[in-house]
N, CA, C and O atoms as a GROMACS GRO file, in nm:
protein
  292
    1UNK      N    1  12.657  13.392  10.151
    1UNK     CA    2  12.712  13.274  10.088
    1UNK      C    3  12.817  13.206  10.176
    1UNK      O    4  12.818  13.082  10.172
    2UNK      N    5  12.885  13.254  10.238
    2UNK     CA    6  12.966  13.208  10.354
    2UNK      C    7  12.940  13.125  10.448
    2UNK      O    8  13.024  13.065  10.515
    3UNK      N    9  12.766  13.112  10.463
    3UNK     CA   10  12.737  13.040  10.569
    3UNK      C   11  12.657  12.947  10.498
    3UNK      O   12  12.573  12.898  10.573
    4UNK      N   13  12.650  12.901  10.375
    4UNK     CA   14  12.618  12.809  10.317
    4UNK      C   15  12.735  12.744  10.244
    4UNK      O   16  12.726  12.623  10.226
    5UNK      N   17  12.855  12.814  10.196
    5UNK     CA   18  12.975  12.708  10.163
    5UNK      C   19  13.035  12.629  10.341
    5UNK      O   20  13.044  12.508  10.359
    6UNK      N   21  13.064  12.729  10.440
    6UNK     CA   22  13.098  12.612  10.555
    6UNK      C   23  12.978  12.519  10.584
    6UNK      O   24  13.016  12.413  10.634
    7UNK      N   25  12.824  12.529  10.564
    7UNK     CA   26  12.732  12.447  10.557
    7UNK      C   27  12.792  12.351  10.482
    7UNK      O   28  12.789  12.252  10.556
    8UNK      N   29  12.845  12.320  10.382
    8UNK     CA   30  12.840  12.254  10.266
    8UNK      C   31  12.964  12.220  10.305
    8UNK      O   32  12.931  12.112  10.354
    9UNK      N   33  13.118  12.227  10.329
    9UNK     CA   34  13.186  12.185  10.405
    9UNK      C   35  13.183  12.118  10.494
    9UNK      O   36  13.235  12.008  10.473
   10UNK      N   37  13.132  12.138  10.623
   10UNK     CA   38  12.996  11.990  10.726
   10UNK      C   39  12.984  11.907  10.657
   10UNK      O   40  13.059  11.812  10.639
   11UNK      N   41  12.881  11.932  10.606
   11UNK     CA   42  12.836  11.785  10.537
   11UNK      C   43  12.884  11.706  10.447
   11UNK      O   44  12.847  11.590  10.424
   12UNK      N   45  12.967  11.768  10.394
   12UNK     CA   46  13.105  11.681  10.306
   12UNK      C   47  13.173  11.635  10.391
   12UNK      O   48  13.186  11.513  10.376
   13UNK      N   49  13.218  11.670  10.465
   13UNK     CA   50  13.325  11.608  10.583
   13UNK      C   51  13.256  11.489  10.633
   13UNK      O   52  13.308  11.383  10.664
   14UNK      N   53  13.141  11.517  10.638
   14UNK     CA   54  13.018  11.390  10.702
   14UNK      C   55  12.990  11.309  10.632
   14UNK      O   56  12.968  11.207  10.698
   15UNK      N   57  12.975  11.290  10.510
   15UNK     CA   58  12.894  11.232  10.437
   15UNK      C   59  12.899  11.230  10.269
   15UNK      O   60  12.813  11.194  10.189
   16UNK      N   61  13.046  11.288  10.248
   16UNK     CA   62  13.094  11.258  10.124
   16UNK      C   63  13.024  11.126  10.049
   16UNK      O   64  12.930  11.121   9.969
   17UNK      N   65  13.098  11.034  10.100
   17UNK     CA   66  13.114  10.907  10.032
   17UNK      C   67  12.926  10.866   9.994
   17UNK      O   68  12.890  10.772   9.923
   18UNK      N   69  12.849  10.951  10.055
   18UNK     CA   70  12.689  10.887  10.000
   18UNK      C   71  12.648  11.045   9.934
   18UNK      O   72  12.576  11.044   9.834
   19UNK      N   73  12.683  11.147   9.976
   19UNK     CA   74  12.607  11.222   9.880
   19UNK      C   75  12.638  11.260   9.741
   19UNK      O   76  12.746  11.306   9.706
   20UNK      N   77  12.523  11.236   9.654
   20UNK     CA   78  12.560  11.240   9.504
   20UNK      C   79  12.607  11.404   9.456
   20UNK      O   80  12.704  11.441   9.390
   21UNK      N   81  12.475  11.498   9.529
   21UNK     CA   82  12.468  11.602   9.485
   21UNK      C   83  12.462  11.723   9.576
   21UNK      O   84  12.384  11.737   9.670
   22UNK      N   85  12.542  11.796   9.543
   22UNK     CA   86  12.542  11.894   9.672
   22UNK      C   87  12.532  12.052   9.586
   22UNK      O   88  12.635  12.103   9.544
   23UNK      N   89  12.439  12.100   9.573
   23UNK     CA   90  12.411  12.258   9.503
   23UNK      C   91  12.404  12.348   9.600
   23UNK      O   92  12.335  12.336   9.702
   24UNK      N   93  12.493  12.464   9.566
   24UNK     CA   94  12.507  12.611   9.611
   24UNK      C   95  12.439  12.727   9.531
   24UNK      O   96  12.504  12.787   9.445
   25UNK      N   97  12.313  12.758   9.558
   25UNK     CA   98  12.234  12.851   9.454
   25UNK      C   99  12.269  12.967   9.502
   25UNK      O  100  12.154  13.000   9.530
   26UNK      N  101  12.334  13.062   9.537
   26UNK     CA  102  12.304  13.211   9.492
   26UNK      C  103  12.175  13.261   9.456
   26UNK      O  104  12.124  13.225   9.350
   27UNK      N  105  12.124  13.330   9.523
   27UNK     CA  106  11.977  13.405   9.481
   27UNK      C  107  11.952  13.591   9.539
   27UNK      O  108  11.865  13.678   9.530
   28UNK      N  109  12.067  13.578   9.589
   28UNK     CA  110  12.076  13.766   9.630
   28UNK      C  111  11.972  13.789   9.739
   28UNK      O  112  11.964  13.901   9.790
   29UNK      N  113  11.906  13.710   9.771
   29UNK     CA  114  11.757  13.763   9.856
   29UNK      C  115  11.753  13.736   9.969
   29UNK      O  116  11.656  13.769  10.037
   30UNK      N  117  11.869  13.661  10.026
   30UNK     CA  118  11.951  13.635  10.149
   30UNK      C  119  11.791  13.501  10.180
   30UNK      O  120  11.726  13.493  10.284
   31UNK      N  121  11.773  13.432  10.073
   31UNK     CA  122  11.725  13.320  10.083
   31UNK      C  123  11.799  13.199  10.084
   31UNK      O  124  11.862  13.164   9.985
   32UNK      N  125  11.796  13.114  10.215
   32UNK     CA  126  11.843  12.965  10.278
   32UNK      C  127  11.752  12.869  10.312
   32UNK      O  128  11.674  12.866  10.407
   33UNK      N  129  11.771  12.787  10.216
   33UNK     CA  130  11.666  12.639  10.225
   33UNK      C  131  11.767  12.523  10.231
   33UNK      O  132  11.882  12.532  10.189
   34UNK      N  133  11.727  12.443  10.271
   34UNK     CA  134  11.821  12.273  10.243
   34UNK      C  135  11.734  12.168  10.216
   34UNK      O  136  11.640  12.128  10.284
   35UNK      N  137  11.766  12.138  10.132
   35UNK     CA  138  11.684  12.015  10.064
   35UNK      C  139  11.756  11.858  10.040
   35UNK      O  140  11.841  11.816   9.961
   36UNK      N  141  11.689  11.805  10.136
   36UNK     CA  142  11.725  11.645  10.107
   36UNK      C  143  11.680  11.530  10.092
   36UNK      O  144  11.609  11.485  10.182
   37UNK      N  145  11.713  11.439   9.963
   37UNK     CA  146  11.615  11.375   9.872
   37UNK      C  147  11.456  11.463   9.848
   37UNK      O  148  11.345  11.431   9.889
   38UNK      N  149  11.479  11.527   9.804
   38UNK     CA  150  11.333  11.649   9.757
   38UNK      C  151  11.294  11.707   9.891
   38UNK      O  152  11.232  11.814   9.885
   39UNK      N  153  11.309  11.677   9.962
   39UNK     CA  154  11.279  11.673  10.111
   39UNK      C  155  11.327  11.817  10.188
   39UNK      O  156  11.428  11.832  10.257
   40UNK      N  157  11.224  11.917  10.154
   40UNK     CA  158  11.326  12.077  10.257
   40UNK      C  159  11.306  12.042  10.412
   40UNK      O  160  11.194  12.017  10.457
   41UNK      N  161  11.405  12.042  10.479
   41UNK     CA  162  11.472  12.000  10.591
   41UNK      C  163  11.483  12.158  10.669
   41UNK      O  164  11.488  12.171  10.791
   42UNK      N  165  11.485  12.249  10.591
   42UNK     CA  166  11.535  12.370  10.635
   42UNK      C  167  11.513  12.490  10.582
   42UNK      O  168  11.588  12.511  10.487
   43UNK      N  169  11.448  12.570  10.603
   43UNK     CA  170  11.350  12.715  10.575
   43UNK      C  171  11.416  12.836  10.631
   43UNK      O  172  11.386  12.847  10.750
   44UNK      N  173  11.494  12.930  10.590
   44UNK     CA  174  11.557  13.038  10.673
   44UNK      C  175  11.377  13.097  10.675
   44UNK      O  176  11.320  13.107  10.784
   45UNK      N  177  11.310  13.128  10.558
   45UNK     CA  178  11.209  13.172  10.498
   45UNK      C  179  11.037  13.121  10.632
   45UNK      O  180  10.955  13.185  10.699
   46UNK      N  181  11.061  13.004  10.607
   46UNK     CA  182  10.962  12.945  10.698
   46UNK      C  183  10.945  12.966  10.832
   46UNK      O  184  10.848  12.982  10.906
   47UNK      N  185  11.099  12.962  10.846
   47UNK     CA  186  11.116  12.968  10.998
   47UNK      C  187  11.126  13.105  11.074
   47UNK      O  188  11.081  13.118  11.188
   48UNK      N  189  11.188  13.207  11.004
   48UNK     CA  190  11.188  13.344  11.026
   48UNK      C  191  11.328  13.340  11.070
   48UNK      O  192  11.355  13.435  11.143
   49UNK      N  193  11.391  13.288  11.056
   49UNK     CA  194  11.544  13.276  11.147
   49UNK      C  195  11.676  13.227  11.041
   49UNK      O  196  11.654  13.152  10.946
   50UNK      N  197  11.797  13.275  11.069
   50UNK     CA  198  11.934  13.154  11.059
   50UNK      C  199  11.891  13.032  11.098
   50UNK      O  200  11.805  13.034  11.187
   51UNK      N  201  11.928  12.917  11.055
   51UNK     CA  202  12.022  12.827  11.114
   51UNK      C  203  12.102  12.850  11.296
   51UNK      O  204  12.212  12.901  11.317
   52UNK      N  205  12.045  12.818  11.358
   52UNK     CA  206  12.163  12.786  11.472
   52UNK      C  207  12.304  12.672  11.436
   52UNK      O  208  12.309  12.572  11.364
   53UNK      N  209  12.379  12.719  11.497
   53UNK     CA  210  12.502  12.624  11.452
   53UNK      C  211  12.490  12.534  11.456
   53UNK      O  212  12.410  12.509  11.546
   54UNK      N  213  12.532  12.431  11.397
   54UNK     CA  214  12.493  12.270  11.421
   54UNK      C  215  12.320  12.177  11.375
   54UNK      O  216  12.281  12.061  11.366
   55UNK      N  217  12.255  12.341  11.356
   55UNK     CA  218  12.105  12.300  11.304
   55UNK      C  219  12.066  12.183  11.218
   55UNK      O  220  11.996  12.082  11.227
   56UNK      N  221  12.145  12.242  11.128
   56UNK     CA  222  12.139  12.101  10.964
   56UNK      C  223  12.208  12.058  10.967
   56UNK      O  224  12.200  11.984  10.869
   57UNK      N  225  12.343  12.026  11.043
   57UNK     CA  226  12.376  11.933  11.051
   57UNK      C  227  12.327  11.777  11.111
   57UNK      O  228  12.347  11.662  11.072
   58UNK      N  229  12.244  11.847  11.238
   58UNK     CA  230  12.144  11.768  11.304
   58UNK      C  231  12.061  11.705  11.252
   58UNK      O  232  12.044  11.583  11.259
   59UNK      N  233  11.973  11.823  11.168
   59UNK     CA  234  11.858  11.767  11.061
   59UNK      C  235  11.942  11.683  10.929
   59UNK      O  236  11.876  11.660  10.827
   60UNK      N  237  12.054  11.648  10.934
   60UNK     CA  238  12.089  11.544  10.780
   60UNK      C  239  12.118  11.435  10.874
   60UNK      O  240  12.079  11.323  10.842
   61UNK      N  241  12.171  11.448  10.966
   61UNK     CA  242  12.207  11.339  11.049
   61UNK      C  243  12.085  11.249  11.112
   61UNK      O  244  12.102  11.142  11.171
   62UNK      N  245  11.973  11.303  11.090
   62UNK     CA  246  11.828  11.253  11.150
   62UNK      C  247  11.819  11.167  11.048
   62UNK      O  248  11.782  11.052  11.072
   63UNK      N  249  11.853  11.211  10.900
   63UNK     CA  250  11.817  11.147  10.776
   63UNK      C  251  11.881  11.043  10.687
   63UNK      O  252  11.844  10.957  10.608
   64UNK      N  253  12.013  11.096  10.744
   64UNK     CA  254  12.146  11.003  10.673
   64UNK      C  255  12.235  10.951  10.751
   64UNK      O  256  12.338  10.898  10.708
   65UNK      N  257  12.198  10.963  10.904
   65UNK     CA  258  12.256  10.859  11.008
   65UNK      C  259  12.343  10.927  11.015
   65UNK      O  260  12.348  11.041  10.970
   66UNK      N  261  12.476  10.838  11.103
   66UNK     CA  262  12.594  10.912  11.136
   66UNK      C  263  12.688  10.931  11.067
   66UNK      O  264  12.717  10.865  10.967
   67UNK      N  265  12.781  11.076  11.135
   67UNK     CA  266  12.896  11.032  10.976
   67UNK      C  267  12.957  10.946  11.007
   67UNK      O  268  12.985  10.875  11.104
   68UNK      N  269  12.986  10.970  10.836
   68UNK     CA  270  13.102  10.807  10.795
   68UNK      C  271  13.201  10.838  10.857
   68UNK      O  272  13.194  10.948  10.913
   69UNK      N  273  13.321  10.763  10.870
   69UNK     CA  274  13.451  10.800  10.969
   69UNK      C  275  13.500  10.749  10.856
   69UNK      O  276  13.464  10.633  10.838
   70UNK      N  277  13.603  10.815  10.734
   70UNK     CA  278  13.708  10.797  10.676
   70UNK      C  279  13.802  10.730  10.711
   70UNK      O  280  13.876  10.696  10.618
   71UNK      N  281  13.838  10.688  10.833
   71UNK     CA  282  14.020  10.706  10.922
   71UNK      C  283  14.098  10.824  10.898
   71UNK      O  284  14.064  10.942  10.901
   72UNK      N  285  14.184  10.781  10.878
   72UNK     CA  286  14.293  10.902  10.933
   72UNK      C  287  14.373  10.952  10.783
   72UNK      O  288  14.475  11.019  10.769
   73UNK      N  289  14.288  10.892  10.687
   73UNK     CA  290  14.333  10.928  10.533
   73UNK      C  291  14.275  11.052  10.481
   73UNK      O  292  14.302  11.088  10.366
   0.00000   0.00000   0.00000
């Protein structure tokens, strides 16, 4: 779960201001998917692997452009 709340941290930092919905499932089975607009982006399962660092961040950024820049607020 650790490496799906700083997942989820990323992309808030990125992309607050457009994403509506951001879910953290728990499933014990050391199962990791990412799904955006219905859309799985990301398979721990499919792929046979983690995430490399920066992975999904890459893959939301393919989808939802760059992050927003807040300023300095």
């Amino acid at each position: 779960m650790p490496r799906a709340v700083g997942l989820a941290d990323e992309l808030l930092r990125g992309w607050a201001p457009i994403i509506e919905t951001l879910e953290l499932v728990p499933d014990g089975k050391g199962r990791f998917e990412v799904t955006l607009d219905g859309e799985l982006i990301f398979s721990k399962a499919g792929l046979g692997r983690h995430a490399e660092p920066g992975e999904v961040v890459a893959l939301a950024r393919e989808r939802m452009g760059p992050e927003i820049d807040r300023g300095s607020n």
